[in-house]
DOROVEX-49516 format. One record per residue: residue number from 1; x, y, z of N, C-alpha, C in turn. Coordinates in steps of 0.02 Angstrom, whole numbers, plus 50000, padded with zeros to 5 digits. Atoms other than C-alpha are relative to their C-alpha. Layout:
<pts>
<NUM <X Y Z> <X Y Z> <X Y Z>> ...
</pts>
This chain:
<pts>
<1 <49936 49967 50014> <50441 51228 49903> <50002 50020 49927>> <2 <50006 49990 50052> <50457 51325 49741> <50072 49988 49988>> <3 <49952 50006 50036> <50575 51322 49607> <50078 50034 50017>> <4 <49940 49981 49988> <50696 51449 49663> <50039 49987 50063>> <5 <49982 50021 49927> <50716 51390 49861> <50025 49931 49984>> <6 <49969 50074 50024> <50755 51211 49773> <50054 50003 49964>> <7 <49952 49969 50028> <50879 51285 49657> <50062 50024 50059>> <8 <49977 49968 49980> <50947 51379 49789> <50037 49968 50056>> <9 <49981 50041 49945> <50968 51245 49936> <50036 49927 49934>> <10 <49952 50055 50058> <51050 51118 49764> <50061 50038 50006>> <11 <49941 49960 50005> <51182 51262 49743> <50036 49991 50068>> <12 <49963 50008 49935> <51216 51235 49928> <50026 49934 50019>> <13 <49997 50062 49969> <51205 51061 49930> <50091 49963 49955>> <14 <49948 50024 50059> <51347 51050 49776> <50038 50023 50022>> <15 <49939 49966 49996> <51455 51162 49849> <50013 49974 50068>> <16 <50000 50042 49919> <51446 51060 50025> <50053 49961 49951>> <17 <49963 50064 50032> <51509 50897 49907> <50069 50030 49981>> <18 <49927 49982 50013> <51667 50998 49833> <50049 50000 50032>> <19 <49962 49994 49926> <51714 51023 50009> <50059 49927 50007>> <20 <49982 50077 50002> <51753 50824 49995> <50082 50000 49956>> <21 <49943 50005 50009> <51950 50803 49961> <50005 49946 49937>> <22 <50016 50035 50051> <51908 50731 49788> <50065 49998 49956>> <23 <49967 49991 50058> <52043 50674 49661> <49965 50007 49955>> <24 <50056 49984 50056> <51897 50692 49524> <49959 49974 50026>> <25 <50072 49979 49960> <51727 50734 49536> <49943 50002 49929>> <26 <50045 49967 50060> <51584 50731 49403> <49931 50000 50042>> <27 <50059 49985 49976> <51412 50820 49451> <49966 50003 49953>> <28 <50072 49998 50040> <51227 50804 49378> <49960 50033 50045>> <29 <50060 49977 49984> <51066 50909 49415> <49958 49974 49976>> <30 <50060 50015 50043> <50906 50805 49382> <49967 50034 50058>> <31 <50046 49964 49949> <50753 50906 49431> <49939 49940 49957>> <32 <50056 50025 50005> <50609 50768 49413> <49919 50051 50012>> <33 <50074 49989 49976> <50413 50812 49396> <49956 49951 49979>> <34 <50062 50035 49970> <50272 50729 49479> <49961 49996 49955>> <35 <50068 49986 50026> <50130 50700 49340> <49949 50014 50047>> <36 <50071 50037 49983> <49998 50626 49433> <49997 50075 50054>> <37 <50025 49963 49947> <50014 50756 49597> <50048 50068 49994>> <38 <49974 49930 50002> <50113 50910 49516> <50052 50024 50044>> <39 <49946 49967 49955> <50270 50925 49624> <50050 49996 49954>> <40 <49935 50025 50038> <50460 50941 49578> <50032 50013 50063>> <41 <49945 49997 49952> <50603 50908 49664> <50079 49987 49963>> <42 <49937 50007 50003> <50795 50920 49650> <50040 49936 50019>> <43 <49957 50037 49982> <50922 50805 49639> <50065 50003 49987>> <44 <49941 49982 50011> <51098 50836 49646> <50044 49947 50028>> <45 <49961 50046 49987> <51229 50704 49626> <50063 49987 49970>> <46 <49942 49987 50019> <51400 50670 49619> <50048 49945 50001>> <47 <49999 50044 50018> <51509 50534 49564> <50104 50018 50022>> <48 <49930 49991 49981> <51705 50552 49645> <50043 49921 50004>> <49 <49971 50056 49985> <51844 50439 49676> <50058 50057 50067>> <50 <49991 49987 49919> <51933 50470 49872> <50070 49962 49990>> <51 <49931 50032 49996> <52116 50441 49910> <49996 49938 50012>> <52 <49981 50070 49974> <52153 50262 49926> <49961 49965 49948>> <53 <50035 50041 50050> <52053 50228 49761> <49934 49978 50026>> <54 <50065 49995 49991> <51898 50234 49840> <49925 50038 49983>> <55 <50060 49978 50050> <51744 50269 49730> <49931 50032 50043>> <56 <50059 49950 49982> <51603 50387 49785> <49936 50010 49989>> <57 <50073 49988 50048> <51418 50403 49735> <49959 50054 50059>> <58 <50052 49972 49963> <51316 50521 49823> <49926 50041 49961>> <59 <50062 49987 50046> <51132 50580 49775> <49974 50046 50050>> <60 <50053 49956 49946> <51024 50725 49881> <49932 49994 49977>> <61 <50056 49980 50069> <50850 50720 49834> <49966 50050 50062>> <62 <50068 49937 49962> <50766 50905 49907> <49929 49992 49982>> <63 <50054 49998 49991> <50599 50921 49926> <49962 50025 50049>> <64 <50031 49985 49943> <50454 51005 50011> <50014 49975 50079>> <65 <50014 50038 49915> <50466 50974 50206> <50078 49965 50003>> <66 <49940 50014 49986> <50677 50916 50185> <50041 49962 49961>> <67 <49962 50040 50056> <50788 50799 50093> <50025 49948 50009>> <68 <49975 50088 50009> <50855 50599 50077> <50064 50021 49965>> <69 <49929 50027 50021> <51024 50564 50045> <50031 49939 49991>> <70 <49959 50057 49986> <51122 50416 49996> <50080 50004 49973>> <71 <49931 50008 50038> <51319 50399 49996> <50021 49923 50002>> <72 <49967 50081 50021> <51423 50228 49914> <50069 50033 50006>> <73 <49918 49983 50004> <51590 50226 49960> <50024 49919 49998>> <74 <49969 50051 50010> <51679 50081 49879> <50069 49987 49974>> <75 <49915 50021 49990> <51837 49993 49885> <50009 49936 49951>> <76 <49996 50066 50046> <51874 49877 49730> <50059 49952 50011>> <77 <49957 50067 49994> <51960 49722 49731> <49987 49960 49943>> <78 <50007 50036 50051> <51981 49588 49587> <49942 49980 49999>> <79 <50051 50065 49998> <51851 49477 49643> <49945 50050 49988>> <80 <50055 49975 49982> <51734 49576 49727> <50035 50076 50048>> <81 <49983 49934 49968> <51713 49752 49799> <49978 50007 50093>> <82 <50009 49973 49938> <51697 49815 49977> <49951 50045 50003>> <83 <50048 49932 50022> <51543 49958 50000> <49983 49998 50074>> <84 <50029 49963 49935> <51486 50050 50140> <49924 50047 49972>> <85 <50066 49938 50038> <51313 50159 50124> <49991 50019 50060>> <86 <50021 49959 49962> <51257 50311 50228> <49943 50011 49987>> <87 <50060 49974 50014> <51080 50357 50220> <49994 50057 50055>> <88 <50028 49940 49955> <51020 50525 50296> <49947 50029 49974>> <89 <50053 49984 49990> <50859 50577 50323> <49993 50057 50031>> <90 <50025 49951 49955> <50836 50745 50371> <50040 50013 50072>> <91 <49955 50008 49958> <50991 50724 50464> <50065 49984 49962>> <92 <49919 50003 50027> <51179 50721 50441> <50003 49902 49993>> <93 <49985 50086 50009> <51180 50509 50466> <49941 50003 50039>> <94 <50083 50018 49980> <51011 50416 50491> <50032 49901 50021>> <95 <49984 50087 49992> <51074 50214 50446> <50086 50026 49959>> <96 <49941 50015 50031> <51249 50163 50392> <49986 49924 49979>> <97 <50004 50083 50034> <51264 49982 50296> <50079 49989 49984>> <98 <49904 50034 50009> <51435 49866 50275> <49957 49939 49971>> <99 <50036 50071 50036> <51417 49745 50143> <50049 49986 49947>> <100 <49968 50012 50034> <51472 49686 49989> <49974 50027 49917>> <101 <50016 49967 50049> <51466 49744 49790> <50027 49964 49959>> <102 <49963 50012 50043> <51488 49679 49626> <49979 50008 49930>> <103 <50006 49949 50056> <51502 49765 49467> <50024 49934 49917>> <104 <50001 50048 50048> <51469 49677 49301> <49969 50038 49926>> <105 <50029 49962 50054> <51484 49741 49115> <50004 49959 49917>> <106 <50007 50064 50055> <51436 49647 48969> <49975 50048 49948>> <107 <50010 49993 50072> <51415 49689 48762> <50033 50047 49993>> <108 <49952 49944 49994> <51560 49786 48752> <49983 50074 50040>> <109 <50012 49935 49950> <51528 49895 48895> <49915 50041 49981>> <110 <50079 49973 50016> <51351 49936 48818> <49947 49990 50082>> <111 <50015 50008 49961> <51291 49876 48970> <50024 49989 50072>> <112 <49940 50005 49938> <51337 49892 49160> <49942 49971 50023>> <113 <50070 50021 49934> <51241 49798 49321> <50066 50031 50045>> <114 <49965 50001 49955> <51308 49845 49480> <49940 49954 50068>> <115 <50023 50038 49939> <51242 49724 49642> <50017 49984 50059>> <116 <49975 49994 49938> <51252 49740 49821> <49957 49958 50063>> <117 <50034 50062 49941> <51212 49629 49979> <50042 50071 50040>> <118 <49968 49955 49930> <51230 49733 50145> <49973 49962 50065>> <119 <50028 50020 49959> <51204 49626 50269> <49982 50022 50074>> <120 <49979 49968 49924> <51248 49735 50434> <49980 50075 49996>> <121 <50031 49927 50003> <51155 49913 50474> <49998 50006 50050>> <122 <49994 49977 49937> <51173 50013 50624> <49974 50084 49966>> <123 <49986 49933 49986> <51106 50170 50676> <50027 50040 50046>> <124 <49952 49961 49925> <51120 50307 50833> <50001 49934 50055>> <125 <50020 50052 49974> <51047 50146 50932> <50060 49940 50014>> <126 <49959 50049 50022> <51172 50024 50851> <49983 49950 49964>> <127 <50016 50063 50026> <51146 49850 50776> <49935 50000 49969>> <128 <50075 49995 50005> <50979 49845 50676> <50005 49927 49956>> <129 <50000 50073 50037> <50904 49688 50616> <49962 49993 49940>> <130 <50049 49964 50073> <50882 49727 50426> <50096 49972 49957>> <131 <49969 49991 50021> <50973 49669 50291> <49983 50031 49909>> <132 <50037 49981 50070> <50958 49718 50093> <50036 49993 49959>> <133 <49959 50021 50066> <51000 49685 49924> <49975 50041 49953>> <134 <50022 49959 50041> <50980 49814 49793> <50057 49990 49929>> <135 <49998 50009 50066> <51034 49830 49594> <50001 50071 49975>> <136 <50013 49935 50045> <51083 49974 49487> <50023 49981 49907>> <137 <49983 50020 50069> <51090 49945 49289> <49992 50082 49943>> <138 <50018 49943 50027> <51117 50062 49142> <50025 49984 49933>> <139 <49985 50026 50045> <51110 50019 48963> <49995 50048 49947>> <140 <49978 49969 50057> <51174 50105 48815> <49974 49983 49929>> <141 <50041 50027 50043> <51049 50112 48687> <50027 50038 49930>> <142 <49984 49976 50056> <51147 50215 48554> <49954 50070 49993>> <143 <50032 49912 50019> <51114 50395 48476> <49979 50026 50052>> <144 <50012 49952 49973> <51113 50462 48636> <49965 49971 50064>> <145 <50081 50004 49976> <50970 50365 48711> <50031 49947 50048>> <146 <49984 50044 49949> <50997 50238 48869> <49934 49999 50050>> <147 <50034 50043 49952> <50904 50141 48995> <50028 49997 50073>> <148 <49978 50015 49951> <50940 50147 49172> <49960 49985 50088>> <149 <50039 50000 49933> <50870 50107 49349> <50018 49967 50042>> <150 <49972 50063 49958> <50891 50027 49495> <49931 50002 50073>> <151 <50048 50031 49971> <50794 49947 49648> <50005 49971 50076>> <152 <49955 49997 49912> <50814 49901 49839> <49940 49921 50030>> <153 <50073 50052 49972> <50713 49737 49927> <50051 50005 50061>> <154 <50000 50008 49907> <50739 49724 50141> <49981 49945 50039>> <155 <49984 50043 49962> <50762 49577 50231> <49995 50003 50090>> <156 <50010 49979 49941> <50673 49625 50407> <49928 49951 50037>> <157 <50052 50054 49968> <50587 49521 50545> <49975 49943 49960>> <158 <50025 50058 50051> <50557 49368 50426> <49979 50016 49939>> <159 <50047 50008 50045> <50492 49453 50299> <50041 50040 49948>> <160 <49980 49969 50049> <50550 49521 50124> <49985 50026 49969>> <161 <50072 49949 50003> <50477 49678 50074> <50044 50038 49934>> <162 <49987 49947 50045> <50513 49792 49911> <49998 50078 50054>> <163 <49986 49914 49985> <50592 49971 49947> <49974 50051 49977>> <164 <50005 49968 50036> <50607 50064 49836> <50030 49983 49917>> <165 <49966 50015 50051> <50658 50098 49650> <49966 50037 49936>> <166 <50000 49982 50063> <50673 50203 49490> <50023 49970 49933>> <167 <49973 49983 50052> <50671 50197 49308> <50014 50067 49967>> <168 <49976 49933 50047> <50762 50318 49174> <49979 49995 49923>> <169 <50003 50006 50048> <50732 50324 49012> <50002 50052 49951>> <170 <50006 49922 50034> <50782 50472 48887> <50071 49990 49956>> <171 <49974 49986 50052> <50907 50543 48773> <50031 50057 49995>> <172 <49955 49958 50019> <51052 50657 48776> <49988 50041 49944>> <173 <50005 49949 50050> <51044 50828 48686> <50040 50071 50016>> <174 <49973 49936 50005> <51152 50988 48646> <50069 49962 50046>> <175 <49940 50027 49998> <51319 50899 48652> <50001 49984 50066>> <176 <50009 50023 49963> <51266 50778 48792> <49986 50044 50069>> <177 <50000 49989 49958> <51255 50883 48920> <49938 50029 50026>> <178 <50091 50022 49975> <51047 50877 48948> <49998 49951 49980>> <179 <50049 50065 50005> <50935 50724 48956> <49932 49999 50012>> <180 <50068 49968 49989> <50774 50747 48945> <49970 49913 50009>> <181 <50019 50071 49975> <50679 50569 49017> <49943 49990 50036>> <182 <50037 50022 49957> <50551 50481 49072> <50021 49956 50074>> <183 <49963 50032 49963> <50574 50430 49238> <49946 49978 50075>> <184 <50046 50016 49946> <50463 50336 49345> <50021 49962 50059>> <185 <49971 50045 49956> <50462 50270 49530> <49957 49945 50000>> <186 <50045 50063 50001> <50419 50102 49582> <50012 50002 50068>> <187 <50031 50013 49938> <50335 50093 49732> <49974 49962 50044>> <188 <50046 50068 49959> <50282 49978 49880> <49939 50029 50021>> <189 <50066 49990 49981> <50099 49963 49906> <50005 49966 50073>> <190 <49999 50025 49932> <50040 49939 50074> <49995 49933 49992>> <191 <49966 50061 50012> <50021 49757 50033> <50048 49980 49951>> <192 <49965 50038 50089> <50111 49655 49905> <49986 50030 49959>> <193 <49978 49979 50046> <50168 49719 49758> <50032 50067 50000>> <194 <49969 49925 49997> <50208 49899 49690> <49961 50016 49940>> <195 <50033 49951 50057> <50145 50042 49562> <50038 50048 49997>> <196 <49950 49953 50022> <50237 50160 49470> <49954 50074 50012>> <197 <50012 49910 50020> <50219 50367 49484> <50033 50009 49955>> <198 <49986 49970 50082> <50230 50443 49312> <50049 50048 50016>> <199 <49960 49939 49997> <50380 50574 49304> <50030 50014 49949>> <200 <49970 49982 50056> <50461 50671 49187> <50074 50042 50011>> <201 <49931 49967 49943> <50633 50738 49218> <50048 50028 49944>> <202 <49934 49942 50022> <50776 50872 49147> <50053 49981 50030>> <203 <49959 50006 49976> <50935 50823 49190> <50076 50050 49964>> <204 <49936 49971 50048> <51115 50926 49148> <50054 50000 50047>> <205 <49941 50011 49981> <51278 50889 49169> <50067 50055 49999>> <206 <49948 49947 49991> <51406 50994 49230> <50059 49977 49967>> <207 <49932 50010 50018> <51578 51003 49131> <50030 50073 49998>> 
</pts>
């Protein structure tokens, strides 16, 4: 898929999300590239809050051959939060997850974690026997520059397996609204462990 059919199916994919009955809405374009095997792909994501004070995250990532999605729709509470997740695969809904979330920010807000348990996933089928615990963090390194990533492990048939999971790493420029970053995935190997793919990534923020 070239540059302008990826461009062109992002513009569609952003103007799908607006559709969404948003009291506020902030959107990003990161277009990641592949070192090691020369691809790029789009990602368009959008960060709302939903009547009833319910918080939003959604991410598309296009690519050759179709596109991954994930939406967070969460419901805060003192303690702890409420979260739901959609995943779609090349499809409008693939898995749904019901679980729990909890958001944690320490050194005067320099730093956020957010952490989620989902214990319950259903798809078209129903009931699946999978649960997962994933992590998103993002740290504020000053002049611009921050740290962020997050990470997924799966809880299936006895066994506890790494997902998935990115880092960010880069630096705001031209009155924040690019980031230019390194940004690698971390990957499960067919056995144990994982290895990163090298990437380099453009990101810009819509205002």
């Amino acid at each position: 898929m070239n540059l302008k059919k990826i461009l062109g199916i992002t513009l569609l994919s952003l103007m799908s999300l607006t559709s969404v009955k948003a009291q506020k809405m902030d959107f990003s374009l990161k277009i990641p590239y592949n070192i090691s095997n020369k691809t790029i792909i789009a990602e368009p994501t959008a960060q709302y809050t939903l009547p009833g004070n319910i918080d939003g995250f959604t991410f598309v990532d296009l690519f050759s051959g179709g596109y991954y999605s994930q939406t967070d729709l969460t419901k805060s509470t003192k303690f702890i939060n409420a979260r739901s997740r959609i995943l779609s695969d090349n499809e409008l809904v693939s898995k749904i997850g019901i679980g729990l979330n909890k958001d944690i920010s320490l050194f005067n807000d320099r730093c956020y974690i957010s952490l989620s348990l989902l214990p319950a996933w259903f798809d078209k089928k129903g009931f699946i026997e999978r649960q997962t615990i994933d992590y998103f963090f993002d740290i504020d390194l000053s002049h611009n520059w921050s740290l962020n990533g997050f990470g997924e492990w799966e809880h299936q048939k006895g066994h506890v397996n790494w997902v998935y999971g990115e880092l960010d790493f880069g630096k705001k420029f031209e009155k924040e609204q690019f980031r230019l970053s390194y940004s690698p995935q971390i990957l499960k190997k067919e056995e144990k462990g994982v290895e990163l793919t090298h990437r380099v990534a453009l990101t810009y923020f819509f205002k």
